[in-house]
Every structure is written in C-alpha cells, then in structure tokens.
TORTIGU-392740 format. One line per 8 residues: their letters; for each residue x negated, y, z negated of C-alpha. Coordinates in pm, whole numbers. Layout:
// residues N
A	X/Y/Z  ...
***
This chain:
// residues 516
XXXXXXXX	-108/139/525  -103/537/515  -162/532/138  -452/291/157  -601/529/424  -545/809/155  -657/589/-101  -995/534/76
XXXXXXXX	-1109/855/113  -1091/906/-247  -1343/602/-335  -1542/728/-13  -1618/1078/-198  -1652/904/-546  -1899/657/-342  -2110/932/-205
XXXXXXXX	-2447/1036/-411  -2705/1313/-360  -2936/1162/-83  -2710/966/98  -2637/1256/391  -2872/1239/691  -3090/1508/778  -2953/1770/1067
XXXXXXXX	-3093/1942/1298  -2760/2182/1393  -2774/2372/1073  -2512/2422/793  -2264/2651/1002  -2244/2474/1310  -2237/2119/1170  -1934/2282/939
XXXXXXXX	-1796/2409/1294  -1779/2050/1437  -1660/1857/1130  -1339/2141/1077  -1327/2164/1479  -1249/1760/1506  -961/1773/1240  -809/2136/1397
XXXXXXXX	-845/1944/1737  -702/1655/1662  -377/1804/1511  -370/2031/1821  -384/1763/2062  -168/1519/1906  127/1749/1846  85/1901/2239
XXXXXXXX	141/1523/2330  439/1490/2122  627/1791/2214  559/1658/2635  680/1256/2523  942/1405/2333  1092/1602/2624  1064/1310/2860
XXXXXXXX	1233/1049/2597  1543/1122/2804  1410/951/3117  1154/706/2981  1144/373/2835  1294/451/2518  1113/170/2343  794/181/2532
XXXXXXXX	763/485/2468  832/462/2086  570/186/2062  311/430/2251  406/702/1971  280/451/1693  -17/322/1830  -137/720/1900
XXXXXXXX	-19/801/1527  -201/462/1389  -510/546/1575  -506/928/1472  -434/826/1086  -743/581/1132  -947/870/1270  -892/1091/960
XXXXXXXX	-1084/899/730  -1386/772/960  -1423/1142/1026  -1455/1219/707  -1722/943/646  -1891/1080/946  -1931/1520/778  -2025/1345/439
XXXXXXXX	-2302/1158/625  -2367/1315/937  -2249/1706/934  -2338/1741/528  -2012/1880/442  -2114/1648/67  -2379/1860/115  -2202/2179/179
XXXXXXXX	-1989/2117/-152  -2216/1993/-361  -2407/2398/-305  -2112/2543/-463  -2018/2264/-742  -2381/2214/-837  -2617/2387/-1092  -2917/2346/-1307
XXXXXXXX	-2728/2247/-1590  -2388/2056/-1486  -2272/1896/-1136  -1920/1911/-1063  -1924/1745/-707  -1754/1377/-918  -1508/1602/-1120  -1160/1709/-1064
XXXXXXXX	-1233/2026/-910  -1492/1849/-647  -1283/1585/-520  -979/1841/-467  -1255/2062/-301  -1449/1751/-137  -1150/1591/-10  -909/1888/84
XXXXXXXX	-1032/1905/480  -899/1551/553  -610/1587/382  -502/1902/513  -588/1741/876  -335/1469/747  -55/1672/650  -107/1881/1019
XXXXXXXX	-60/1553/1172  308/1550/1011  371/1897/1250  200/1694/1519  473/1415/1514  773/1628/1392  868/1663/1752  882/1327/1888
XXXXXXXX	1023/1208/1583  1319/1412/1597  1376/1308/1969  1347/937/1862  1613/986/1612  1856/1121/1851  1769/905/2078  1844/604/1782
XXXXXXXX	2201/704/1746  2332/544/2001  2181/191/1860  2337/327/1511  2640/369/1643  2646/36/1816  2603/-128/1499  2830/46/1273
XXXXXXXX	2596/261/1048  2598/610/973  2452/891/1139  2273/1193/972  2205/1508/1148  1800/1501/1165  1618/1659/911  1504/2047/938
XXXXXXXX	1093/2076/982  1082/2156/620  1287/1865/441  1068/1621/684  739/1807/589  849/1794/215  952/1413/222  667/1316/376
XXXXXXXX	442/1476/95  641/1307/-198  634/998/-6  283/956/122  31/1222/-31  191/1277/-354  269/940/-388  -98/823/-405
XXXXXXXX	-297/1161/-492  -145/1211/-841  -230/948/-986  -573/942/-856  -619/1293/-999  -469/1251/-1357  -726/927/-1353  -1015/1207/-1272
XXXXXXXX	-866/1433/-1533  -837/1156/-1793  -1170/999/-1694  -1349/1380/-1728  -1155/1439/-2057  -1314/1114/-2169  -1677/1171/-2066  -1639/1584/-2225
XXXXXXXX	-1492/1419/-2586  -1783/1144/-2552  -2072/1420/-2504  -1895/1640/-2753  -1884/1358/-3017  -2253/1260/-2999  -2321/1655/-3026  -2496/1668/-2710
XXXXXXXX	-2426/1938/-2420  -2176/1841/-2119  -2365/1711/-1881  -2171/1628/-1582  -2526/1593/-1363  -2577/1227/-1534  -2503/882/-1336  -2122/822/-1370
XXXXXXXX	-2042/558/-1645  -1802/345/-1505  -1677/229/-1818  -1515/597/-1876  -1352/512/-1465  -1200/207/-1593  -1085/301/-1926  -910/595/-1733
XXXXXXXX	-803/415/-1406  -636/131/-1649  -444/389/-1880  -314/549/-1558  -244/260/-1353  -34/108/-1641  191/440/-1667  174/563/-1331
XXXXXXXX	536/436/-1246  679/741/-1515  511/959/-1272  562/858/-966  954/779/-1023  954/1164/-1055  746/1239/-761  974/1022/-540
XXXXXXXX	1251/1204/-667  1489/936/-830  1754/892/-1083  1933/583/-1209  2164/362/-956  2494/428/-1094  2713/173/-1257  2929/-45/-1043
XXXXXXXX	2979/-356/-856  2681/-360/-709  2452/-290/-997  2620/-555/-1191  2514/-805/-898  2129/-682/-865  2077/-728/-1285  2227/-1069/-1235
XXXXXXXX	1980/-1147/-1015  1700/-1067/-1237  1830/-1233/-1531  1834/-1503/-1324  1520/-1510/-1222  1368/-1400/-1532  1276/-1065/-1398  1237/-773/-1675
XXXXXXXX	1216/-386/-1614  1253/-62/-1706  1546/49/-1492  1678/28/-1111  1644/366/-970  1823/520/-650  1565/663/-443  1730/986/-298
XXXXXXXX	1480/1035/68  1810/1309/220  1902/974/412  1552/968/571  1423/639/428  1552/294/448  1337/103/147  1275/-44/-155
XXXXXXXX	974/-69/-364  875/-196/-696  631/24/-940  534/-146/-1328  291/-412/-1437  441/-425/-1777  869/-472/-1804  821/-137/-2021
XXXXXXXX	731/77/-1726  858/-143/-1427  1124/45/-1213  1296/-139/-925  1410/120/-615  1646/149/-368  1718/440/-145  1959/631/-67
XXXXXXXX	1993/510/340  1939/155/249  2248/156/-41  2465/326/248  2371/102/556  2372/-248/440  2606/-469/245  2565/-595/-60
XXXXXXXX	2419/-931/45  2177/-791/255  2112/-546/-44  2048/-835/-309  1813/-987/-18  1599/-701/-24  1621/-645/-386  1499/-997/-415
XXXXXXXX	1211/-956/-235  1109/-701/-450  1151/-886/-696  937/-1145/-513  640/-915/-530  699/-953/-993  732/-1326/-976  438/-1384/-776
XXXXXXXX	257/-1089/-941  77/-980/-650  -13/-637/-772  -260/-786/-1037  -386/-986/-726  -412/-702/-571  -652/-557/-793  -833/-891/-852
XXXXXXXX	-833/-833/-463  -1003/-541/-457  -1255/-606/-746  -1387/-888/-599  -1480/-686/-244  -1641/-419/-458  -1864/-641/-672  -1942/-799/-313
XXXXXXXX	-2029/-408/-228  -2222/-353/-553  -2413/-618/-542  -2514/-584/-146  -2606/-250/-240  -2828/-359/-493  -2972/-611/-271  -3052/-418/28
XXXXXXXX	-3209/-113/-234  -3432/-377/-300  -3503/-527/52  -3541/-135/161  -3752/-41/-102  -3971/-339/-71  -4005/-264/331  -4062/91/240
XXXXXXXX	-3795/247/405  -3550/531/230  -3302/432/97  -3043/747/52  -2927/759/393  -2957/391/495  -2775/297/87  -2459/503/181
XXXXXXXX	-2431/411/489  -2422/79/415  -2135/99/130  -1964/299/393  -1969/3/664  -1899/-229/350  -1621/-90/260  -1432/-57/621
XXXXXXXX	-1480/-396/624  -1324/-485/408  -1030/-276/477  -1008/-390/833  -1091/-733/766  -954/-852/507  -705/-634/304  -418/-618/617
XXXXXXXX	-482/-1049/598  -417/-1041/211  -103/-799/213  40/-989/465  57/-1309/343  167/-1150/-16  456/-1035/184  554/-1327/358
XXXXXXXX	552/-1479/5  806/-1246/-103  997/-1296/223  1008/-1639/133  1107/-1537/-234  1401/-1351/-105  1509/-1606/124  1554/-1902/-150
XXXXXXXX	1679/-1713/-385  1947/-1624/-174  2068/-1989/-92  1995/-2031/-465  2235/-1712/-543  2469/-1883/-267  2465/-2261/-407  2561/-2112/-791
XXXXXXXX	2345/-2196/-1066  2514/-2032/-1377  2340/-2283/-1645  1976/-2276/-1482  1738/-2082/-1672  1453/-1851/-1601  1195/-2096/-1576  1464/-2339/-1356
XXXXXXXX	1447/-2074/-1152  1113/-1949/-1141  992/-2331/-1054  1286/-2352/-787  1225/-2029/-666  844/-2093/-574  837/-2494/-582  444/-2443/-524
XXXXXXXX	481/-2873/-566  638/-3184/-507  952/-3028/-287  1095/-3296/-205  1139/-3453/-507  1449/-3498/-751  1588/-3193/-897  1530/-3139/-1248
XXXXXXXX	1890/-3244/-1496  1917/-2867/-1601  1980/-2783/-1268  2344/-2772/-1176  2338/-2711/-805  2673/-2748/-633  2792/-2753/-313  2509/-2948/-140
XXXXXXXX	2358/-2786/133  2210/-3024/478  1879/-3033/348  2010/-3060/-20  1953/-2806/-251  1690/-2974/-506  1382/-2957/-196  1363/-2585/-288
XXXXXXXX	1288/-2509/72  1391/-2216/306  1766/-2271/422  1925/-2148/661  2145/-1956/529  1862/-1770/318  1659/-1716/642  1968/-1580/787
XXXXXXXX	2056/-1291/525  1712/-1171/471  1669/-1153/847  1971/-1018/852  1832/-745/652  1500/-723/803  1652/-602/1110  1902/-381/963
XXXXXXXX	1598/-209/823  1400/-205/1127  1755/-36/1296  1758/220/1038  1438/313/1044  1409/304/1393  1132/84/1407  1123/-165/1663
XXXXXXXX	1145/-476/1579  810/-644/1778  593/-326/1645  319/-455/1477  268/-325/1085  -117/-419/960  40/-479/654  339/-644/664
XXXXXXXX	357/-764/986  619/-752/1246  957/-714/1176  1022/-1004/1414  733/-1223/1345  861/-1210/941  1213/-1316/1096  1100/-1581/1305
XXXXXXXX	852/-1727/1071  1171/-1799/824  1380/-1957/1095  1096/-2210/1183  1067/-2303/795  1449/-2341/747  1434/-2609/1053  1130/-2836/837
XXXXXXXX	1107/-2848/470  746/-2952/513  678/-2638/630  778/-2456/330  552/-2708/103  249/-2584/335  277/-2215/349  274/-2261/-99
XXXXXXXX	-8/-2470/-62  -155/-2211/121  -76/-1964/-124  -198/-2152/-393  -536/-2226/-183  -532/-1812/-130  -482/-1732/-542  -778/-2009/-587
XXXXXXXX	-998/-1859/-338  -966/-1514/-502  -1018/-1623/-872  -1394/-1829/-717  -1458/-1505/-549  -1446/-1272/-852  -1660/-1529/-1057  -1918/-1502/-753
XXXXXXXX	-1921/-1164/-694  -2005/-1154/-1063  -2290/-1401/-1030  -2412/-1232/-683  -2390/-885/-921  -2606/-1075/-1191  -2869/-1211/-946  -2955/-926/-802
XXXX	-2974/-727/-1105  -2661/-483/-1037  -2541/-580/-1329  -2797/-445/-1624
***
C-alpha cells in the first residue's frame, strides 16, 4: 500500500494546473508555515509516541500493542498524501513552486526538476516518519525473538538506524520514485526532440500531450524490472537443490523469465515479488530471510504464488484497472467543466478539487477491493499447484497445467487423457479444486511469513488482506469443491466487469467530448 500512497502523490502534482489552488487570505509565508509545520509536526509527534510505547512493550500487551503501532503508522502514511492535496489546493505551495519554475517563455512546474521540487516536502515528511517508527520497531523485534525462537528460526541482531533507514529507501521510495522519474526524463526528452524537430522553440508552458506520457510511461514500465532489480539490491539465487526445484515449477506451469534473483534485505525482509510483463525482463525474487526461514516446500508455495500473479496476469489488469478509473476521472471532469461553466461558476478551484476527490475514491474504494481478490487468486494458484506438484504430473504440459491450475470451468468433470495424475487424492485429483494438503503448505507459509516479519497474523493489510483471513479462506475451499468453482466464476465475472468498464469509460470520454 505504501508505494501506491507514493505513487499517488506523483499523479496528484502531474494532475494539478494553474487555477486550480484556492484563493488565501493568510499570505504566502504563513500558509508555507502551516503546510511545512503539519509534516515537521507530524514526524515529531509520531516518533515521541514511539520512543514512550516502545519503552512500555515490556509490560504491555505485546500484540495489542503491535496492532496499535500499525493502525497509528497506517493513519500517519494516509495523512502524508491528503496533506499534500490540501498545500496544493488550500496553502498554494503549487503556487509557491510554480513562482520559481515559471517564466514568460517556458514552465517547468510538469518537468523533472518541478516534480522533484513539487513533491520533495511530502516525501521528506515520509522518510522522517521512518525515524518516527525506528524505535518501536526495534523493541518489537526484540520483543519477536522469543516467538522466533519458539519456532525454530533464526535470530538477527536488529538492524543499526542507518541499515533500517537505507532499506527502507531501496524498498519503498526508491522502489517506486525511479521509475516515475526516468518516465519524466524520457517523456521531457521526447517533447524537447519533438519541438526541436518541427524547428520551433521549447515550449514547456503548452498543455501536456499525453501521447508523449504514454509513449514514455510504456517504454519505462516494460524495462523497469532492469532497474529496479538493482535498486533492490539483488544478484542471482545460486545453483543448487533448491533452484533446480523452483525452475521445475515454472516449466511446469509454463512460466518464462528472465532470471530468479536472491533479494539480499541484511535479513530484514521476509518476501517475494515478481517484476516483468515480457519473459525478457521478468525476474522472480526471493529474499534473503525468506530462503533462510522456511523449507523448501513452503519456499515453492510462495514461489508459486508469485508465479500466480504471471498466470493470471494481473499486472496488465492492473493497469486496465487503473485506466478505466481515470477515463471515469477524465470524463467527469469534462462533464462537470461543462455543468460549471454552463451554471457560471469557476471552474479552476472547483475542477481540481473534484479530480482530487475522484481520485481518493478510487483509491479507497476500489483499488484495496481489486488487489485483494488478485491475491486471493494467486493464493489459490499456489495452493493447487502444490497438490498438483504433490500428486506428480511429469507428462502434463503447460497448457495441462495452466487449465488445471485455474479450472475457471466445469471442475468437476473428467480429467483430460494427457493428464497422468497418480496417487488419487479424497476429492480426486481431476476436480482441480483446493486440497487440503495445498491449503495446508501455503498456510503453512503464510504464517511463517507473518512470524518472520512479525506481523500478526489477524492485522488487517488493505491490500492483501489478513494473514489469517487468506489462511482460513483456503481451509473452507479445501472442505467443498463447489466453492473453488465459485470464487473462478467470480474472477471471471471481475476480468469481464473490467474489460465493459474500459469500453465505457471510453464511450462516457466520447460523449462528453473529453475525447477530441
């Protein structure tokens, strides 16, 4: 969730137009006073409150008061971004940038250099809120070991301030902010050679072409993996037994890539994570904690449901996700422009405003339902694949397992002669179907993650859900193979529903003339 927050504030800038900041009555230096004052506050406060919960961890309720410490941290990440919203509208700080950015003859403010300068106060409130939490995190790590110890992993001594401070900038703000400002290199290198090739001057001061955004946003997006597999710090899992078993798996599920990297976190991190629309540039990742702490079954299980995430392509649905809520945008825009300008009321202020409410919307709304169900899909993923992996199909191939892997229809049916599926398991293998033993591994490794990580396992992720809601959720489909055939029809019902909402948003663009 903390890269979608950092992701957001980036189209929130590149959303923002001259205009769109209300009027103020405090003046430039105090209204700069109040929006700065809220972020140094906020850092302030939250890391005074985690030095006092850290020092009482000892006699509190350990896990109370580790759920307390993510609901202040959720709230507080939530807050950096609305306040932002709130100077570009409210305290001018657009305003304030645009001053120094703008001239008579070119307008920086949508360039590189004005989204580093136009964004840099909310991320610099983000990375204070990393001192903020330093100090309860540590305590809750020492306070995890004696869970670790009870179930056989390895301790770490806790990192130093400066290896946390460090991994959390490769892992969060790097992660995301790269590639968003190679895109705004690549997409100003494209709109300089364009002006430069018609012999005109460089005017930056014209309405953005979004063609030169997409052009630059899909070069990027396709390569990015190259440079985030750097940022993340990685380097290829080494040879062995365990290798061997994870590019098994995706030959046998038809699943092509690049490499599988070992993400090296210092023994921070428990994860995985999949990067790559194209085999060419796909890398599959483990890190370093998670190859340590679990076995190799629980390994594959995870690796699976990576690999869930490639079967079921849910990053282009993703973006099909996304394009369909920002036609929806566009096109209300467009609309109420027109209502506005009709009822004769401005329509800078009252415009923005309204993308701005648009878009948390749709963030709040709808993207945490979407990414949830996508992983629950791969959840489901890893779990048959594992009683697949368990019941032995050497002969089956890709597509055998691709349509036993997501048996999106007729479940219960015969299994198909090219599948050799031996020994039988009680619900028989051909339903496709979560098993039991499936549900069992991946859980198994669900809460060896959550351990770990020292997450606990009820805490609610907007995301992904509960670590014990995902859990349960496979036990109750391994006890009724009708449930499994539901949840795909669901998921078929979800893909459908997305494709009719990108050919509406389209028409809604069209109709009200967003579109020229």
């Amino acid at each position: 969730m903390s890269r979608i927050l950092i992701l957001l504030m980036f189209v929130f800038w590149l959303a923002w137009k001259p205009g769109y900041s209300l009027p103020t009555t405090l003046g430039a230096a105090p209204s700069l006073a109040i929006f700065l004052g809220a972020y140094f506050l906020l850092v302030i406060g939250t890391g005074i409150w985690s030095r006092l919960l850290g020092d009482r961890l000892a006699v509190g309720n350990f896990n109370r008061s580790l759920n307390r410490l993510n609901k202040v941290l959720f709230a507080a990440r939530i807050f950096v971004p609305l306040w932002f919203i709130v100077g570009m509208f409210l305290f001018g700080w657009a305003e304030d940038v645009g001053r120094i950015l703008r001239h008579s003859h070119f307008d920086l403010t949508q360039t590189l250099p004005g989204i580093i300068l136009g964004t840099l106060p909310a991320f610099v409130a983000w990375a204070g809120l990393w001192w903020s939490q330093y100090p309860a995190d540590i305590a809750f790590r020492e306070q995890g070991i004696v869970s670790q110890f009870e179930g056989y992993l390895p301790v770490h001594k806790p990192p130093t301030f400066r290896s946390y401070f460090a991994s959390n900038v490769r892992l969060q703000l790097l992660f995301m902010v790269v590639p968003v400002l190679v895109i705004s290199l690549l997409h100003d290198l494209l709109r300089l050679g364009a002006t430069m090739t018609v012999g005109t001057r460089w005017e930056l001061n014209n309405a953005e072409n979004p063609v030169t955004w997409l052009i630059a946003a899909g070069l990027i997006f396709l390569f990015a993996p190259e440079i985030l597999r750097r940022v993340l710090h990685t380097e290829p899992l080494p040879n062995g037994p365990l290798r061997r078993r994870l590019e098994a798996l995706c030959r046998r599920t038809g699943v092509r890539y690049r490499e599988i990297l070992l993400w090296k976190t210092q023994n921070n991190l428990g994860n995985a994570a999949v990067m790559g629309f194209i085999p060419q540039v796909r890398y599959i990742l483990l890190s370093d904690l998670l190859v340590e702490t679990m076995d190799d079954e629980q390994i594959e299980a995870v690796f699976a449901h990576e690999l869930g995430h490639v079967v079921h392509k849910h990053m282009a649905w993703l973006v099909v996700f996304f394009v369909v809520l920002t036609l929806l945008v566009v096109a209300g825009g467009a609309w109420i422009e027109k209502w506005m300008g009709n009822a004769g009321i401005k329509e800078g202020p009252a415009q923005g405003i309204v993308i701005a409410v648009a878009y948390l919307l749709k963030f709040f709304l709808l993207f945490g339902f979407v990414s949830r169900r996508f992983e629950r899909q791969a959840d489901v993923f890893a779990a048959r694949t594992m009683e697949l992996s368990r019941a032995s199909v050497p002969n089956s191939s890709a597509s055998d397992m691709l349509i036993a892997a997501r048996q999106l229809s007729l479940a219960t049916c015969a299994p198909s002669p090219k599948i050799a599926l031996a020994p039988p398991r009680p619900h028989g293998p051909e339903s496709g179907h979560v098993g039991n033993y499936g549900a069992t591994v991946f859980g198994s490794a669900l809460h060896r993650v959550a351990v770990m990580n020292n997450i606990p396992v009820r805490a609610r992720s907007w995301c992904h859900g509960s670590i014990a809601t995902r859990m349960q959720y496979l036990r109750d489909l391994s006890t009724d193979p009708a449930r499994t055939q539901r949840f795909d029809r669901f998921m078929l019902f979800l893909y459908g529903a997305l494709i009719f909402g990108l050919f509406a948003g389209a028409a809604f663009c069209w109709a009200s003339n967003a579109i020229p």
